[in-house]
Backbone as JSON Lines, residues from 0, in Angstrom:
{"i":0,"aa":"X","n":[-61.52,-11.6,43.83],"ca":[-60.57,-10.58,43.45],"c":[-61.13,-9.84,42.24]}
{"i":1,"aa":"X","n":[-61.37,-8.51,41.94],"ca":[-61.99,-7.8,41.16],"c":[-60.42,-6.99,40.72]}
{"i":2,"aa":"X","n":[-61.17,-6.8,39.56],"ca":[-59.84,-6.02,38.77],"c":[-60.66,-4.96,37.42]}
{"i":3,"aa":"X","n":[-58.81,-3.8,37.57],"ca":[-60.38,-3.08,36.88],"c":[-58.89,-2.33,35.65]}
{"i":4,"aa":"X","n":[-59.34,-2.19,34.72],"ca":[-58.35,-2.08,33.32],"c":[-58.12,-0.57,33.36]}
{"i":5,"aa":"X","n":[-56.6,-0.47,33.41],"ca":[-56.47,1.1,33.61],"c":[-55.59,1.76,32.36]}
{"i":6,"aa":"X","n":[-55.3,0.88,31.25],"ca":[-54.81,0.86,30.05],"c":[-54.33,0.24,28.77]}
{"i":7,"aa":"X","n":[-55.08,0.36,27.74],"ca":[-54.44,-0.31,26.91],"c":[-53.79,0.51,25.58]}
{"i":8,"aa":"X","n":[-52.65,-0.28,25.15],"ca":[-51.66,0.19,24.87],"c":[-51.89,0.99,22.89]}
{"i":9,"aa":"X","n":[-51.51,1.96,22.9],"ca":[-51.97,2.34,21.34],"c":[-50.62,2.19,20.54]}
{"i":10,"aa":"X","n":[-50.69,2.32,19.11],"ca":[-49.64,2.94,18.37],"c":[-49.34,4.22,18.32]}
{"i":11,"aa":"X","n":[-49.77,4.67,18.83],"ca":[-49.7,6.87,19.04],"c":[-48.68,6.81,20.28]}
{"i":12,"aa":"X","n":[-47.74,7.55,19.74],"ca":[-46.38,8.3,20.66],"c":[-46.74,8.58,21.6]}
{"i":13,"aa":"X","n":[-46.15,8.36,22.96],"ca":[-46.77,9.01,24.27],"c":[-45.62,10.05,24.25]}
{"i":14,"aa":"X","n":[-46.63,11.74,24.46],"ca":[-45.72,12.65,24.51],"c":[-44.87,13.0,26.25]}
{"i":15,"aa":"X","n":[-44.0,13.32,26.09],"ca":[-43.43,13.84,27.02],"c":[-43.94,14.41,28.77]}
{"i":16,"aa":"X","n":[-45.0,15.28,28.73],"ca":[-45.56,15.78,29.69],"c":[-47.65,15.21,29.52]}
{"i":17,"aa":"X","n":[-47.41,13.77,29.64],"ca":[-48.68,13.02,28.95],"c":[-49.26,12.84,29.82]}
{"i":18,"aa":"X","n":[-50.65,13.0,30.15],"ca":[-51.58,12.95,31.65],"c":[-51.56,11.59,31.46]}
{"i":19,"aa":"X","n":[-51.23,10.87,30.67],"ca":[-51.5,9.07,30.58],"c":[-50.62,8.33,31.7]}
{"i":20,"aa":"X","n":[-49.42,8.88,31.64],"ca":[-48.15,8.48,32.32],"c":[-48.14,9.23,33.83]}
{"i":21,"aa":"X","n":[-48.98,10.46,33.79],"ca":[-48.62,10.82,35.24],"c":[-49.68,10.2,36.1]}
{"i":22,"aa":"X","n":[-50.72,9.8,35.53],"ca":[-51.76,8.98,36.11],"c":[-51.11,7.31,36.35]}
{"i":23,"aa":"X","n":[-50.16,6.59,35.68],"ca":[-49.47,5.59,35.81],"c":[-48.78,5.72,36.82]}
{"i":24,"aa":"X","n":[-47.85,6.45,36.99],"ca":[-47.03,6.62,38.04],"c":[-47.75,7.13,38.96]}
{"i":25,"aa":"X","n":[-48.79,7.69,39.93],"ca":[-49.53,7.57,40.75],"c":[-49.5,6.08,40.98]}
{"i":26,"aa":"X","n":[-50.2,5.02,40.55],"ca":[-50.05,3.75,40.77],"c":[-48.76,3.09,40.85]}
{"i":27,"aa":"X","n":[-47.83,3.52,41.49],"ca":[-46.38,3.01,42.52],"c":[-46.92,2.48,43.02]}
{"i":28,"aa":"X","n":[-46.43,1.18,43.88],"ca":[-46.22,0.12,44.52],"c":[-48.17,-0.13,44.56]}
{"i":29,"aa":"X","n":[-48.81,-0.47,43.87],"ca":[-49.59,-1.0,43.33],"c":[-49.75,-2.17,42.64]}
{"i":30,"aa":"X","n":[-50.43,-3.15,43.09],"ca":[-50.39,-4.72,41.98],"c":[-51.2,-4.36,41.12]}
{"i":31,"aa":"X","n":[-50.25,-4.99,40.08],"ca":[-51.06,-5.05,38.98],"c":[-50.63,-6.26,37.87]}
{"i":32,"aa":"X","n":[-51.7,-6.61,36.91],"ca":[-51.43,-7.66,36.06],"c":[-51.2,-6.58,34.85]}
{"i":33,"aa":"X","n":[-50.36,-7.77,34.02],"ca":[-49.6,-7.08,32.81],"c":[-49.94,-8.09,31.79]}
{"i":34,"aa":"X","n":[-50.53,-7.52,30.42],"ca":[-50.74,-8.84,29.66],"c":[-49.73,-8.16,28.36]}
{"i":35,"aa":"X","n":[-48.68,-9.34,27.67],"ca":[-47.84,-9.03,27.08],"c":[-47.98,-9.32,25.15]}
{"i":36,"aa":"X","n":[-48.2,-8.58,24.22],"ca":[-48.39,-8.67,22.98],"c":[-48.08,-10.56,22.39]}
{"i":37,"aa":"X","n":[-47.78,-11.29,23.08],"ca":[-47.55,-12.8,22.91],"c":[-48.13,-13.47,23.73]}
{"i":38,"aa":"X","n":[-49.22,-12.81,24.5],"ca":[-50.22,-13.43,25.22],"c":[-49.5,-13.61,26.94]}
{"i":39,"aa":"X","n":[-48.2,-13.0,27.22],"ca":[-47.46,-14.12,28.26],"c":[-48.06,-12.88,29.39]}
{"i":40,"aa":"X","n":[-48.67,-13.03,30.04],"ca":[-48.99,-12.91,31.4],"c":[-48.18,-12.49,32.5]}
{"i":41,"aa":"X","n":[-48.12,-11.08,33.34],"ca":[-47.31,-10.85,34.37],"c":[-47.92,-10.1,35.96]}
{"i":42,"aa":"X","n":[-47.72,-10.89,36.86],"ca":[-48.27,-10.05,37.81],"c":[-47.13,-10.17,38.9]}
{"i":43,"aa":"X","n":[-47.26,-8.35,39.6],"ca":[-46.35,-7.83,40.55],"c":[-46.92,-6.2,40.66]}
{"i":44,"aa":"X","n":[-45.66,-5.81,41.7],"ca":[-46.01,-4.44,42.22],"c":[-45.16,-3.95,41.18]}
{"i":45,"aa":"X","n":[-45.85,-2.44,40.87],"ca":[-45.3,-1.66,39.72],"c":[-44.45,-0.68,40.89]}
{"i":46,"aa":"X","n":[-42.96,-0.57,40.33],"ca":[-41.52,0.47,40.55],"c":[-41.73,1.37,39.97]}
{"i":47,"aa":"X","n":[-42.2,1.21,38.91],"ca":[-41.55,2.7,37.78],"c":[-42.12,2.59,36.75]}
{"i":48,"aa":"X","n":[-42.54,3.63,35.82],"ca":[-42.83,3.82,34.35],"c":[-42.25,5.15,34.15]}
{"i":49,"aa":"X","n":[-42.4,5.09,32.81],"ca":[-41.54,6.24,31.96],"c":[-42.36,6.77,30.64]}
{"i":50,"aa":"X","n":[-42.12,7.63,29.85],"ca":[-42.94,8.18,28.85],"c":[-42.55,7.23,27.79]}
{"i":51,"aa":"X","n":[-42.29,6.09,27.8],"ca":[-42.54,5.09,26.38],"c":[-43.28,4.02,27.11]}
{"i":52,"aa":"X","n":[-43.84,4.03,28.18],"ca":[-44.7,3.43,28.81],"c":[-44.13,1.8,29.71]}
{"i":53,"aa":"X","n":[-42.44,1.98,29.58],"ca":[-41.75,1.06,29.79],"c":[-41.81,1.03,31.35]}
{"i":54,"aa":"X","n":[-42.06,-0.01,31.94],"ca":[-42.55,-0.94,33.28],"c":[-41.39,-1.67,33.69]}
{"i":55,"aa":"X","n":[-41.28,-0.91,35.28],"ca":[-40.69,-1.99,35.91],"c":[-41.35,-2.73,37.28]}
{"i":56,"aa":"X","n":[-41.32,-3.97,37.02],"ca":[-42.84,-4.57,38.18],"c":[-41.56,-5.53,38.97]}
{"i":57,"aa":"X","n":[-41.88,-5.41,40.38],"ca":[-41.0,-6.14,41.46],"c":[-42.09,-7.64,40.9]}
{"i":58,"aa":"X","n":[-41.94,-8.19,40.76],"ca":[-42.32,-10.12,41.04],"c":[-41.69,-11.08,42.1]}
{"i":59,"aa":"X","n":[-42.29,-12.38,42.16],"ca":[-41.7,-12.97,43.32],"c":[-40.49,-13.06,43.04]}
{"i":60,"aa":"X","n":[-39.98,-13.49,41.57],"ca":[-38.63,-14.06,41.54],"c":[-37.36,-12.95,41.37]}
{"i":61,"aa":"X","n":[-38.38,-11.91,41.72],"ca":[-37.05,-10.9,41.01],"c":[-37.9,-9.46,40.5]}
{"i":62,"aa":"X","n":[-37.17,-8.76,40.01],"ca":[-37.17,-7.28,39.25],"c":[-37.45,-7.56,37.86]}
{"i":63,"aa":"X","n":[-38.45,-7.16,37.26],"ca":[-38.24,-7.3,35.66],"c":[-38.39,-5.74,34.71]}
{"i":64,"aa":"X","n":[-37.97,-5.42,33.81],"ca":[-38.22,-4.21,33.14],"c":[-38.88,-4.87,31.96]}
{"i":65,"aa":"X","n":[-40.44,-4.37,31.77],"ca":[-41.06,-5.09,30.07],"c":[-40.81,-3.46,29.33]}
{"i":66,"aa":"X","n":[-40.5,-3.7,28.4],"ca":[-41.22,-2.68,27.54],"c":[-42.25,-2.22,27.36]}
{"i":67,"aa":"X","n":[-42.72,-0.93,26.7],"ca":[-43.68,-0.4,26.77],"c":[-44.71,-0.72,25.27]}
{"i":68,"aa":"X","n":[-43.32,-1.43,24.15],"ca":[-43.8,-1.93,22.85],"c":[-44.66,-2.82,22.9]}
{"i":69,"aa":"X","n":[-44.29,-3.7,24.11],"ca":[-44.5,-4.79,24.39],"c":[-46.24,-5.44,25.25]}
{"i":70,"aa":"X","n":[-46.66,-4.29,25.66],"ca":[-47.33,-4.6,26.5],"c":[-49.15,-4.41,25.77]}
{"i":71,"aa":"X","n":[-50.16,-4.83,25.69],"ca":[-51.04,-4.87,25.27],"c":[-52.14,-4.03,26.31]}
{"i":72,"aa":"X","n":[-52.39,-4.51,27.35],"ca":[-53.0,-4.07,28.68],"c":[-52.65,-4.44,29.66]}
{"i":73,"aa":"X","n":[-52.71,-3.65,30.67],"ca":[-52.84,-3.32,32.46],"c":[-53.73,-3.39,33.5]}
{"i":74,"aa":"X","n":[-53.84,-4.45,34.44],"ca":[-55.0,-4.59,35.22],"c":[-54.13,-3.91,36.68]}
{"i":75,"aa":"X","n":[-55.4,-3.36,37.45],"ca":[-54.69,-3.0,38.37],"c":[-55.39,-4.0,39.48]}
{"i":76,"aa":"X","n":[-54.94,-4.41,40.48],"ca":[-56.34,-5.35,41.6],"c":[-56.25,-4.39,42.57]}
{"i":77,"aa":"X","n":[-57.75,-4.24,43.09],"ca":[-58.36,-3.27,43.96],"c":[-58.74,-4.54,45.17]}
């Protein structure tokens, strides 16, 4: 399984009409791993993002929404 890093997360404001986010949302229903500022680890298909970079990933057990504060980097698997 190869994986390939399609973002990591800055302290700079994501503006409104941000090529960062419209390139995210292209990657709908896409797996991807999520690594979380406390080290905790998430993988599922990405639902949704938004311009604070806030994620919602389907998982086995359920729906989760992480924050966008929250998130360190994004793997996508190809």
């Amino acid at each position: 399984m190869s994986y390939k890093t399609i973002a990591e997360k800055s302290e700079t404001p994501i503006k409104e009409n941000n090529i960062f986010v419209d390139e995210l949302g292209k990657l709908k229903d896409k797996r991807i791993l999520l690594c979380q500022k406390d080290n905790e680890i998430k993988e599922g298909n990405l639902i949704a993002v938004d311009n604070r970079l806030n994620i919602v990933l389907e998982m086995e057990d359920g729906i989760e929404v992480i924050r966008g504060n929250t998130i360190l980097y994004l793997v996508i698997h190809e």
